[in-house]
C-alpha positions in Angstrom: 104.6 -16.0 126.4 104.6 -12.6 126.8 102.9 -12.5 130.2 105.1 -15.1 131.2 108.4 -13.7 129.9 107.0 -10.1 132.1 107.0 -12.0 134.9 109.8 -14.9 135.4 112.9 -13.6 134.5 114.6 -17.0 133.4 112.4 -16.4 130.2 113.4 -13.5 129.4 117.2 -14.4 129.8 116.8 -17.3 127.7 114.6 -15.4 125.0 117.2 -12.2 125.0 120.2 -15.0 124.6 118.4 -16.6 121.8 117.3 -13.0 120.1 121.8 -12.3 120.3 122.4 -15.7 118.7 119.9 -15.4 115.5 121.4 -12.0 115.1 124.6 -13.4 115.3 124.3 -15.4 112.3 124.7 -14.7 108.8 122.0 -14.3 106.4 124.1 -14.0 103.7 122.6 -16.0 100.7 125.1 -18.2 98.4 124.1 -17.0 95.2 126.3 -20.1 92.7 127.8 -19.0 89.5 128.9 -22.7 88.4 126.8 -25.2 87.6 128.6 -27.1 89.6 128.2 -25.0 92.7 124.6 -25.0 92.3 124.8 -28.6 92.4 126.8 -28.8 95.3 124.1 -26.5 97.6 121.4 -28.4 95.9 123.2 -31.8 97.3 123.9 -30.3 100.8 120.0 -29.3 100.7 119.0 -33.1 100.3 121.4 -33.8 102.9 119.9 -31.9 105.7 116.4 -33.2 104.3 117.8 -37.0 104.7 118.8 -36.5 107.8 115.4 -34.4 109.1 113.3 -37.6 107.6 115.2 -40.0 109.6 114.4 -38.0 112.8 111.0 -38.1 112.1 110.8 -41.9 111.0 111.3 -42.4 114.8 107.4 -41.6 115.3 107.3 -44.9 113.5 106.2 -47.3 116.3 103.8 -44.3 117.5 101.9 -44.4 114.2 102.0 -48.3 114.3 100.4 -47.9 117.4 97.7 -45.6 116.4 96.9 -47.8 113.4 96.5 -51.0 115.8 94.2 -49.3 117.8 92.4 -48.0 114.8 92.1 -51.5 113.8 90.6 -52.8 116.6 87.0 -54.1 117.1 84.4 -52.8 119.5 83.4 -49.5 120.9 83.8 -47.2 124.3 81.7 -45.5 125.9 82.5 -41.8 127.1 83.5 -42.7 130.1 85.9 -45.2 128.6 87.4 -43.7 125.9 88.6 -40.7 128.3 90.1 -43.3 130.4 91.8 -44.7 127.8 93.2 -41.2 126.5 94.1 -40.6 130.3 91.5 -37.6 130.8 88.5 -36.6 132.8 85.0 -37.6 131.5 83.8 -34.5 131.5 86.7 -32.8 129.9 86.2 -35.5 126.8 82.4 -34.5 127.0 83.0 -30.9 126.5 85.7 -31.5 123.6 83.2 -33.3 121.9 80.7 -31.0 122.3 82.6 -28.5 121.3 84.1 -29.6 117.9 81.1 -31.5 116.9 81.2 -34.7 117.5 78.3 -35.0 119.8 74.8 -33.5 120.7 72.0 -33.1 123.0 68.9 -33.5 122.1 66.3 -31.0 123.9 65.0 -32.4 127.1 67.3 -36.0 126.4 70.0 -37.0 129.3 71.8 -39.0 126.5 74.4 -37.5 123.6 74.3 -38.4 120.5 76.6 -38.3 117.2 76.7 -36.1 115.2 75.9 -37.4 111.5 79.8 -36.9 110.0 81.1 -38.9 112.7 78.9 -41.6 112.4 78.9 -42.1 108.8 83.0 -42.0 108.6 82.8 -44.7 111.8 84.0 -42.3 114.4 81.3 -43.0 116.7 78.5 -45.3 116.8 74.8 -45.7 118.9 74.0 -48.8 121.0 70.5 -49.2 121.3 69.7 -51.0 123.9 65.7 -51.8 125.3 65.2 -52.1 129.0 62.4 -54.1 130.7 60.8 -51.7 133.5 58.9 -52.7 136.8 55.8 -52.4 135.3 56.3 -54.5 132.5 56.7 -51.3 129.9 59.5 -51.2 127.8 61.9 -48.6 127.3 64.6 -47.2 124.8 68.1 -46.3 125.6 70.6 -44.7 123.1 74.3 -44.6 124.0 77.1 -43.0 121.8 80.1 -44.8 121.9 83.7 -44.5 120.2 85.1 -46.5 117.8 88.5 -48.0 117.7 89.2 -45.5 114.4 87.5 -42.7 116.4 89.5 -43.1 119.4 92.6 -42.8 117.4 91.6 -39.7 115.4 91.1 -38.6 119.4 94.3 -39.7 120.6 96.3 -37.8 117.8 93.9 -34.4 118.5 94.2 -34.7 121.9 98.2 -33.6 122.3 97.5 -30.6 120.5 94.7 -29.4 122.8 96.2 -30.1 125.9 99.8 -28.1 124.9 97.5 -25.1 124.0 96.2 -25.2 127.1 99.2 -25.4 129.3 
């Protein structure tokens, strides 16, 4: 914000107006000397509370949403799951990587899950057995996210693209 607010000078007006308002106000602290006053504040309080959990309970069909998809049955790949959370592959890849969820093994083209993930049903392995040419067999791993691991993704995923804008 700082390097922003040295450069565009819209931010700074609107963080200068904002600095004169909070100064503005009061800070005065109602200090009651009834019982009944202390009552009073103590009901206004709840008041603002009520009214603070009502705007939240609009997230409501949001959560419902994330718990439908939690519920779901099958599994994404990588490729998948970032289309579905409306992101590059590779960006997907690289959270992963980075926080733990998946790993390279050395000299191995494929990811894998990291154990915590896969125990709490994050992310699972297919394992799948190909035929080759030559009549030899061969033994493909592929991570994939769950329904409950593409949720926990969703809800991270807001969070890391705001700190990055």
């Amino acid at each position: 914000m700082n390097l922003i607010a040295g450069y565009r000078a819209d931010i700074r007006l609107r963080i200068i107006d904002r600095w004169i308002e909070l100064e503005s106000v009061p800070t005065q602290i109602k200090v009651p000397t009834t019982l009944r006053e202390a009552l009073q504040i103590a009901l206004d309080q709840q008041d603002v509370i009520d009214a603070q959990m009502s705007m939240l309970s609009v997230a409501g069909p949001k959560a419902e949403a994330y718990d439908r998809i939690a519920k779901a049955e099958g599994s994404l790949n990588l490729t998948e799951a970032a289309k579905t959370l409306q992101m590059r592959p590779k960006d997907l890849i690289g959270f992963l990587s980075c926080n733990g969820w998946i790993y390279r093994r050395n000299g191995s083209a494929s990811w894998l899950g990291y154990q915590t993930h896969t125990t709490n049903g994050d992310l699972e392995h297919k394992v799948s057995t190909i035929l080759r040419r030559d009549g030899s067999e061969k033994v493909t791993e592929q991570v994939r996210v769950t329904p409950q691991g593409l949720t926990k993704l969703a809800k991270l995923m807001p969070e890391r693209l705001q700190s990055v804008a």
